[in-house]
C-alpha positions in Angstrom: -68.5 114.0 -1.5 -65.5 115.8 -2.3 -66.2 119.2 -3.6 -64.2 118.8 -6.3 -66.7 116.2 -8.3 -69.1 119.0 -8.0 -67.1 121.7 -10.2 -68.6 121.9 -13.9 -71.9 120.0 -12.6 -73.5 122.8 -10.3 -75.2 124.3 -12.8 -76.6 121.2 -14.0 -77.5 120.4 -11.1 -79.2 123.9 -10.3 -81.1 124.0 -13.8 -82.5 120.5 -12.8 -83.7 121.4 -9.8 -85.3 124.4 -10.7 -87.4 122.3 -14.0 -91.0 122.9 -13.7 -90.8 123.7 -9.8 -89.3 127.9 -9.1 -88.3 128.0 -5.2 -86.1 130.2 -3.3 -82.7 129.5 -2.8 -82.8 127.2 0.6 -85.7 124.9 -1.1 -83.1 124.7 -4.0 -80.7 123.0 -1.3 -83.0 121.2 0.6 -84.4 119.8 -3.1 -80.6 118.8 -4.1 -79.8 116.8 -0.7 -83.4 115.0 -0.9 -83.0 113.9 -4.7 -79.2 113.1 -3.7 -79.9 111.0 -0.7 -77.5 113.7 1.1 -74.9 113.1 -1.7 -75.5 117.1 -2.2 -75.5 118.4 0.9 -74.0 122.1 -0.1 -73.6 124.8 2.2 -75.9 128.2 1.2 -72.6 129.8 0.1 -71.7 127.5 -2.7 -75.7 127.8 -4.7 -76.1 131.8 -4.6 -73.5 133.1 -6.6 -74.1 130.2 -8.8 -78.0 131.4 -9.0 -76.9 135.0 -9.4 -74.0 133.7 -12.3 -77.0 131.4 -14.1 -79.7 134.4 -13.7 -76.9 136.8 -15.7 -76.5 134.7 -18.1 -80.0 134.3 -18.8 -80.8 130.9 -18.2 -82.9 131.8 -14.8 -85.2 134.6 -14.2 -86.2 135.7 -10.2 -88.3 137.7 -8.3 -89.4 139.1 -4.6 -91.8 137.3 -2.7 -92.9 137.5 0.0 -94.3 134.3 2.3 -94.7 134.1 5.9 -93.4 137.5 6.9 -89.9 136.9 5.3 -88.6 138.2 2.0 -87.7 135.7 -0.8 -86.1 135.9 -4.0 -88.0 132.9 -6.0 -86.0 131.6 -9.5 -87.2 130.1 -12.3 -86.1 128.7 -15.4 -86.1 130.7 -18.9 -86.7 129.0 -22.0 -82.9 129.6 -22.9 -82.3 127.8 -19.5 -84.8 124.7 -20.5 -83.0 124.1 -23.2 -79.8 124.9 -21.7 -80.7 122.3 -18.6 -81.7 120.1 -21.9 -78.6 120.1 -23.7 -76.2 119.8 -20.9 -78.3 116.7 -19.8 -77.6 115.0 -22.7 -73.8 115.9 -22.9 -74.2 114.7 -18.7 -75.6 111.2 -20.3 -73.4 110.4 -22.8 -70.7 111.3 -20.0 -71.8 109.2 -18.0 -72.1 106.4 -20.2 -68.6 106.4 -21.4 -67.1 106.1 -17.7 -69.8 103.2 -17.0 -68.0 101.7 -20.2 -64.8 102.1 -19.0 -65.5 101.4 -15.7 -67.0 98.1 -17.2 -63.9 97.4 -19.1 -61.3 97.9 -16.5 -63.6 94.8 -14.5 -63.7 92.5 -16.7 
C-alpha cells in the first residue's frame, strides 16, 4: 500500500484497534496487519508517535505493565477517544460511500 493512503487514516485506524481490546504497541501492529489481510503492515516507527500524539490529546490513556519479564506500556481508549473513534467512523463511512458512488458512476 502506498504510505500515502495512510496519512489522515492512522488514527482511525489506531482508535479502532484499540475499541474494547488495550494492548501494547506491537499487538496494535500485529492487530492492524491481521484485520487488514497485510494491507497494514506498518513498521513500529510509524504507530508510536501516533500513540504518544493520540494519548496527548486525550483520546488514549496508558500504563506500565509488566508480562513475561519485559516492560510494556499498555493503551486504552478514553471516553473522549470512543467517541472520537465514533465520530470519525462515521465521517470514514460517508467517505467511503461517496467514492464507491463515483467510482460506480465513472463505470457505468
Amino acid at each position: 500500500m502506498n504510505p500515502e493512503s495512510l496519512k489522515g487514516h492512522l488514527d482511525l485506524l489506531l482508535l479502532a484497534a484499540l475499541d474494547g481490546r488495550p494492548a501494547h504497541g506491537y499487538a496494535v501492529l500485529e492487530r492492524l496487519r491481521t484485520q487488514s489481510r497485510g494491507t497494514f503492515d506498518l513498521p513500529e516507527g510509524t504507530i508510536y508517535p501516533a500513540l504518544h500524539r493520540l494519548e496527548e490529546a486525550g483520546l488514549l490513556a496508558s500504563q506500565w505493565s509488566d508480562a513475561s519479564g519485559r516492560r510494556r506500556r499498555i493503551y486504552q481508549l478514553t471516553a473522549r477517544g470512543r467517541r472520537a473513534l465514533e465520530k470519525r467512523s462515521a465521517e470514514w463511512e460517508a467517505f467511503a460511500r461517496g467514492v464507491e458512488s463515483v467510482l460506480q458512476r465513472g463505470a457505468s
